[in-house]
N, CA, C and O of each residue as an XYZ file, in Angstrom:
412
protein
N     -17.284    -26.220      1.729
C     -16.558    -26.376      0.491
C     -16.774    -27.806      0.014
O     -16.838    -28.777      0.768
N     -16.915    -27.850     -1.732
C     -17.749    -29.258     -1.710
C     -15.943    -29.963     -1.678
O     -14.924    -29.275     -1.611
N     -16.010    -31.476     -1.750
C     -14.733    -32.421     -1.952
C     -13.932    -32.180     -3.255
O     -12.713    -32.303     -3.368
N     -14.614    -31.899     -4.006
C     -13.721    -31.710     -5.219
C     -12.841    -30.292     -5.322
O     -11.677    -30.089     -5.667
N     -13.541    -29.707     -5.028
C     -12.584    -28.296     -4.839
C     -11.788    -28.251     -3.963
O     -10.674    -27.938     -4.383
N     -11.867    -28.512     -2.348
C     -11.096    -29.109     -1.498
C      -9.785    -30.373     -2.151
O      -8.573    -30.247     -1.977
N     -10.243    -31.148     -2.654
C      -9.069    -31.826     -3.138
C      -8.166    -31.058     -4.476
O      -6.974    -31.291     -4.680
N      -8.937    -30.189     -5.243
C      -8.202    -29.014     -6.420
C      -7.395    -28.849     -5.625
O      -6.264    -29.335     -5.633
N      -7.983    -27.956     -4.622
C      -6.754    -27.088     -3.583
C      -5.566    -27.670     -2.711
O      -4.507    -27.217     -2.277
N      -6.168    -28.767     -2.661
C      -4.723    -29.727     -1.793
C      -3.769    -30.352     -2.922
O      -2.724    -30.906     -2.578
N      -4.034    -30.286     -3.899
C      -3.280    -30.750     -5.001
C      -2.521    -29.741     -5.977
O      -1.763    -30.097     -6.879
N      -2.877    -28.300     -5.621
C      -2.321    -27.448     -6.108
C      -1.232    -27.000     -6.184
O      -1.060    -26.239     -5.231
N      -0.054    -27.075     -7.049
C       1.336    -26.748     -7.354
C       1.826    -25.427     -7.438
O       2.788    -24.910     -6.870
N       0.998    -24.958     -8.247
C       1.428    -23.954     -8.548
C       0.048    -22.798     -8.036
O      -1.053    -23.346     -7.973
N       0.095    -21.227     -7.673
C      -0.431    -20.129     -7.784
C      -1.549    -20.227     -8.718
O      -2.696    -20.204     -8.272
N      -1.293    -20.351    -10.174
C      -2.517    -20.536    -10.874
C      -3.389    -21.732    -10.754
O      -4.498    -21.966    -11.233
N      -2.374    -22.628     -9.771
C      -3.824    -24.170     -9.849
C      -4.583    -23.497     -8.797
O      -5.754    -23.186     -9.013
N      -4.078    -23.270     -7.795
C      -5.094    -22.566     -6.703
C      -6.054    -21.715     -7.130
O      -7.253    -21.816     -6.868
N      -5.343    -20.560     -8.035
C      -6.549    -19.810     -7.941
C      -7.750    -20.205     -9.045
O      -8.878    -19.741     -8.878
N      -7.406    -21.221    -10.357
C      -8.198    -22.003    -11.047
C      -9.014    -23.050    -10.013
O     -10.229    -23.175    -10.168
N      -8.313    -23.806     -8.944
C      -9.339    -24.589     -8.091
C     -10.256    -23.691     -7.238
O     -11.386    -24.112     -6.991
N      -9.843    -22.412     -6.736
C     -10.483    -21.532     -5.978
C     -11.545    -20.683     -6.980
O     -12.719    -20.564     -6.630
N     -11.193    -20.258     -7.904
C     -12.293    -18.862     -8.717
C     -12.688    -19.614    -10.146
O     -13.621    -19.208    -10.838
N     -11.910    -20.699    -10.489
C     -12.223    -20.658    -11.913
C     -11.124    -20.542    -12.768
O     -10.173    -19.815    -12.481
N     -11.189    -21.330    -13.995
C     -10.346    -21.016    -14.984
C     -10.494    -19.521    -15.164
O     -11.497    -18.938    -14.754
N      -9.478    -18.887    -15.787
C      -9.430    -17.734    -16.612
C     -10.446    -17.265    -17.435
O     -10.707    -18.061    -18.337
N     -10.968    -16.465    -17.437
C     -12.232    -16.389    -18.749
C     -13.705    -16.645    -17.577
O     -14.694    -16.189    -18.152
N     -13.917    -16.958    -16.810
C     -15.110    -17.656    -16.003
C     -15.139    -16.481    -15.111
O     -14.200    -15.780    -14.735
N     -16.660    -16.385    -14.789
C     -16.690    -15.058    -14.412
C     -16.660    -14.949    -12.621
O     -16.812    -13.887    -12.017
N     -16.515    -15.798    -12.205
C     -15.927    -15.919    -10.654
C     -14.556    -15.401    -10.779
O     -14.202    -14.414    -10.134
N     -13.544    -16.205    -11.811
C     -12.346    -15.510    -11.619
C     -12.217    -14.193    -12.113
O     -11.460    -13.438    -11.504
N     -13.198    -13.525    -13.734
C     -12.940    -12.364    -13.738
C     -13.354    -11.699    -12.789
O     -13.000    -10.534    -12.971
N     -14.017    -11.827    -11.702
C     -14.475    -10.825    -10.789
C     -13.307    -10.628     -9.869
O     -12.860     -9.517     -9.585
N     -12.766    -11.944     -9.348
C     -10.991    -12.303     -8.836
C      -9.840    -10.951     -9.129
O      -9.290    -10.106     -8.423
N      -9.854    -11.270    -10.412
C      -9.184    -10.572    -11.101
C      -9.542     -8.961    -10.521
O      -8.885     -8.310     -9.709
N     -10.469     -8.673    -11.040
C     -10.531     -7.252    -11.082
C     -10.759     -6.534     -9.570
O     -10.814     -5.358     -9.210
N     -10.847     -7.611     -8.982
C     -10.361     -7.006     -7.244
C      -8.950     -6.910     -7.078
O      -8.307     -6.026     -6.511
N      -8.594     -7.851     -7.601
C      -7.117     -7.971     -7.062
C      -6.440     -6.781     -7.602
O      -5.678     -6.021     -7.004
N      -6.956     -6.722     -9.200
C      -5.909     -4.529     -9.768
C      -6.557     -3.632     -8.978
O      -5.898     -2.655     -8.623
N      -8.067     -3.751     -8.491
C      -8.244     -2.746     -7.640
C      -7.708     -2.507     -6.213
O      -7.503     -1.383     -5.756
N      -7.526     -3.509     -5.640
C      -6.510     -3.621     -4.235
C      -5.238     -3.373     -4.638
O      -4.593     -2.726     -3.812
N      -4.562     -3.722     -5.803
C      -3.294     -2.947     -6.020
C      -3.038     -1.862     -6.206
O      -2.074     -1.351     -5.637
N      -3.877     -1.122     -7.122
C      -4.158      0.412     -7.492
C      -4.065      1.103     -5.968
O      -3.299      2.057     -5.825
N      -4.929      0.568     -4.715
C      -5.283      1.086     -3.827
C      -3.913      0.935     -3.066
O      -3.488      1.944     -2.502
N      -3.487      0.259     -3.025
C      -2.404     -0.316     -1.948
C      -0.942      0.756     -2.585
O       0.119      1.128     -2.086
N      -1.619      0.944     -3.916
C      -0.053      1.856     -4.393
C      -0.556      3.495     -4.370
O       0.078      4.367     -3.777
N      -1.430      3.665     -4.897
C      -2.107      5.093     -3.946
C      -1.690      5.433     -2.661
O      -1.177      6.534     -2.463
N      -1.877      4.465     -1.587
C      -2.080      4.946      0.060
C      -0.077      5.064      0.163
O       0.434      5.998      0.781
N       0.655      4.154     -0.424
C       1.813      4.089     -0.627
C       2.582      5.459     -0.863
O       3.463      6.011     -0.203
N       1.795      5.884     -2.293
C       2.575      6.876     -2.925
C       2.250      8.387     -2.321
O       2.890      9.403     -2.594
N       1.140      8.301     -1.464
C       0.082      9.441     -0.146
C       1.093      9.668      0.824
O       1.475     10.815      1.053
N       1.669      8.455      1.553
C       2.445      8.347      2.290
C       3.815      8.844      2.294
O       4.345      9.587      3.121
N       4.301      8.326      1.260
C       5.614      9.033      0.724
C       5.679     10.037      0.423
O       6.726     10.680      0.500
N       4.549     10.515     -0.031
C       4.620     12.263     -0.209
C       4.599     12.816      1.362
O       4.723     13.996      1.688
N       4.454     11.939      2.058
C       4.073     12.900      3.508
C       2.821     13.546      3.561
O       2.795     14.614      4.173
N       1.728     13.111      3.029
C       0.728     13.878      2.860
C      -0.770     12.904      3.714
O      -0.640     11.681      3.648
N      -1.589     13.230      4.177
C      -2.973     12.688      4.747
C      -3.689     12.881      3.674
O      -3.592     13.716      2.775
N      -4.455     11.980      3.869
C      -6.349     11.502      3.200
C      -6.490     13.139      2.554
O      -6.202     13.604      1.451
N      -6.981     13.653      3.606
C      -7.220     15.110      4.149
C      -6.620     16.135      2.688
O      -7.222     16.785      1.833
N      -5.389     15.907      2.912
C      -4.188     16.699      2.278
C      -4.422     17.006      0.890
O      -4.761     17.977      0.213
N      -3.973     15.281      0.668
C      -4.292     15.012     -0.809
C      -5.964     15.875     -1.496
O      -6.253     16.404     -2.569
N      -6.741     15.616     -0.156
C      -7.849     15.999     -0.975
C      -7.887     16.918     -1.554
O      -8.095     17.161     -2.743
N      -7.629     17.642     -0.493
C      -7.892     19.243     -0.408
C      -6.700     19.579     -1.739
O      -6.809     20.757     -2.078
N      -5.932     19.045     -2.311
C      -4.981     19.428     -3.201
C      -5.472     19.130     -4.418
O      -5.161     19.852     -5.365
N      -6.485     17.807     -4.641
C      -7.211     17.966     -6.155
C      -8.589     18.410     -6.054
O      -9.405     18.329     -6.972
N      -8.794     18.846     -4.989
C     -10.591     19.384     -5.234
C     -11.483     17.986     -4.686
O     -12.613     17.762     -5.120
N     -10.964     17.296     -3.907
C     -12.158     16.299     -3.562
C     -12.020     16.379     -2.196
O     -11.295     17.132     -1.546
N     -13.095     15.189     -1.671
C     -13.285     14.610      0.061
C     -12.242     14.040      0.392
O     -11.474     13.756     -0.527
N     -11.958     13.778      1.401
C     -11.043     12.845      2.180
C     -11.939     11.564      2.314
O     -11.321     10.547      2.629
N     -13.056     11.464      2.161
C     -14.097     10.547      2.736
C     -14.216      9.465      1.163
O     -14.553      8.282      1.109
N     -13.843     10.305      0.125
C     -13.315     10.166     -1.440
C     -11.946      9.131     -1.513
O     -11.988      7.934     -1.799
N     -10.427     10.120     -1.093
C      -9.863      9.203     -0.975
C      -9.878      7.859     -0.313
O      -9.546      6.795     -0.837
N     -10.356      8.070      1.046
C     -10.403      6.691      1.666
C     -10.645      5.645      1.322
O     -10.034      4.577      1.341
N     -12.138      6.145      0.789
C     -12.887      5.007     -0.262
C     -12.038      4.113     -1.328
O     -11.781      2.910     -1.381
N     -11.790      4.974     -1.965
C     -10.371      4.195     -2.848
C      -9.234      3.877     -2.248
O      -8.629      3.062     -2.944
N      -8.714      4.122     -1.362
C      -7.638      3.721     -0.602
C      -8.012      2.310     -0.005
O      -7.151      1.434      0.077
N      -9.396      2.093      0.437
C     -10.065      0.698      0.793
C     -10.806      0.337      0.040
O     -11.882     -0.151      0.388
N     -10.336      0.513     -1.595
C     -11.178     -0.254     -2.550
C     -12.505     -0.405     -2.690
O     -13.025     -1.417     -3.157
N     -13.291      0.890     -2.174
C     -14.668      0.962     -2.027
C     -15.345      1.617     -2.802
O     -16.515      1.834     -2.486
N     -14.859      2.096     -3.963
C     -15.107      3.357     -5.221
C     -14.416      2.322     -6.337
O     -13.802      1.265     -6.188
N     -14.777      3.072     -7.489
C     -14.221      2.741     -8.486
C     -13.648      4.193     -9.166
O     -14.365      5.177     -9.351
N     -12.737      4.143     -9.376
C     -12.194      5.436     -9.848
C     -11.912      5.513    -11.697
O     -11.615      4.667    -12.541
N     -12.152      6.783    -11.728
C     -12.408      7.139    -13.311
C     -10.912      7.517    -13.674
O      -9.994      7.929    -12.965
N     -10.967      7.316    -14.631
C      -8.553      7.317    -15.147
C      -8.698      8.783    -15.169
O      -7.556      9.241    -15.190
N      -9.614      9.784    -15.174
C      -9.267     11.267    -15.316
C      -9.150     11.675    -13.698
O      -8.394     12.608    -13.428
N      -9.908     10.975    -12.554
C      -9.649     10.912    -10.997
C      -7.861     10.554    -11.210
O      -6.843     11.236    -11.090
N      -8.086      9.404    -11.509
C      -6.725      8.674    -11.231
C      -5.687      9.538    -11.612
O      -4.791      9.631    -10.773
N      -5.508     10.408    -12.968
C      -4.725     11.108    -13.006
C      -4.309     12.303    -12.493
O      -3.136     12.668    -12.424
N      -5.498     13.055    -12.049
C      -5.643     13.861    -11.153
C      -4.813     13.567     -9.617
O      -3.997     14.328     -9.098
N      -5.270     12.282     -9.097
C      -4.631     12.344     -7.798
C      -3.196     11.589     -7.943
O      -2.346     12.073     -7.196
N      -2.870     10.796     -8.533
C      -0.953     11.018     -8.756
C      -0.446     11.943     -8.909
O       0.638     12.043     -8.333
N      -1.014     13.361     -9.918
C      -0.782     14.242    -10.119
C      -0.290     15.453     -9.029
O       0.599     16.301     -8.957
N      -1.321     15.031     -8.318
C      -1.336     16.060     -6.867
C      -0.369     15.392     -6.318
O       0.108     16.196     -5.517
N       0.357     14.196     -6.231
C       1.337     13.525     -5.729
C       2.720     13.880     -6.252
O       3.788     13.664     -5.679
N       2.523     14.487     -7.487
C       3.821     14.717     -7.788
C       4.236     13.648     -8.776
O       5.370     13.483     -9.227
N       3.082     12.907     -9.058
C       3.772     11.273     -9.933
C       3.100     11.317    -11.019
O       2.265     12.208    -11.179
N       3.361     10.248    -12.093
C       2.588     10.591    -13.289
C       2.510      9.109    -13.043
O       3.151      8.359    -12.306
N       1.079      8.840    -14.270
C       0.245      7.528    -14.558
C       1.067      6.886    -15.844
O       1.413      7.582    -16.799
N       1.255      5.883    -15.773
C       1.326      5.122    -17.338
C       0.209      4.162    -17.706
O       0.022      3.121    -17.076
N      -0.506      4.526    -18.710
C      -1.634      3.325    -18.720
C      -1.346      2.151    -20.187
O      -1.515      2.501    -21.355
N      -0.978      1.019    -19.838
C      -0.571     -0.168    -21.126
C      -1.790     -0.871    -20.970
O      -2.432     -1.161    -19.960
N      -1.977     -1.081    -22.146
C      -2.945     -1.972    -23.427
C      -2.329     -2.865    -22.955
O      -1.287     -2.511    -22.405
N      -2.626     -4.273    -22.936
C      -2.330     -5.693    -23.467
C      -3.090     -6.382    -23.377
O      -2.928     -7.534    -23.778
């Protein structure tokens, strides 16, 4: 890590100085890449969540919208990118519905 970024990071106050000394201002495409891991690890982390609470396996779920288990996983470990007509599909089979906001 060169000195200057090392000293960003030791001087960092707040959450956004870090992740501006770590990825980049906002807009820069180190941090948009940041970014768009981090909704995909959330998406995933609230999937395996909402799998769970149903009481249901990988397996389960699959077999309940027509896909692999080898499918869910993938998205469950952020290894797919999932299409919003997937996405609605498998909350669906959960029993949950999607809200998708613009901003």
């Amino acid at each position: 890590m060169d000195a200057n970024k090392k000293q960003a990071i030791m001087e960092a106050k707040t959450f956004d100085d870090l992740l501006n000394a770590e990825y980049g201002k906002v807009g820069t495409p180190a941090r948009d890449q940041y970014e768009d891991d981090a909704q995909a690890f959330c998406l995933a982390e609230c999937l395996k969540e909402e799998r769970k609470r149903a009481g249901l396996t990988q397996e389960q779920l699959a077999d309940r919208i027509g896909t692999k288990k080898s499918y869910i996983s993938k998205i469950e470990n952020g290894h797919a990118d999932v299409q919003l007509s997937t996405l609605f599909r498998i909350f669906n089979g959960l029993g949950r519905r999607v809200s998708v906001s613009i901003l």
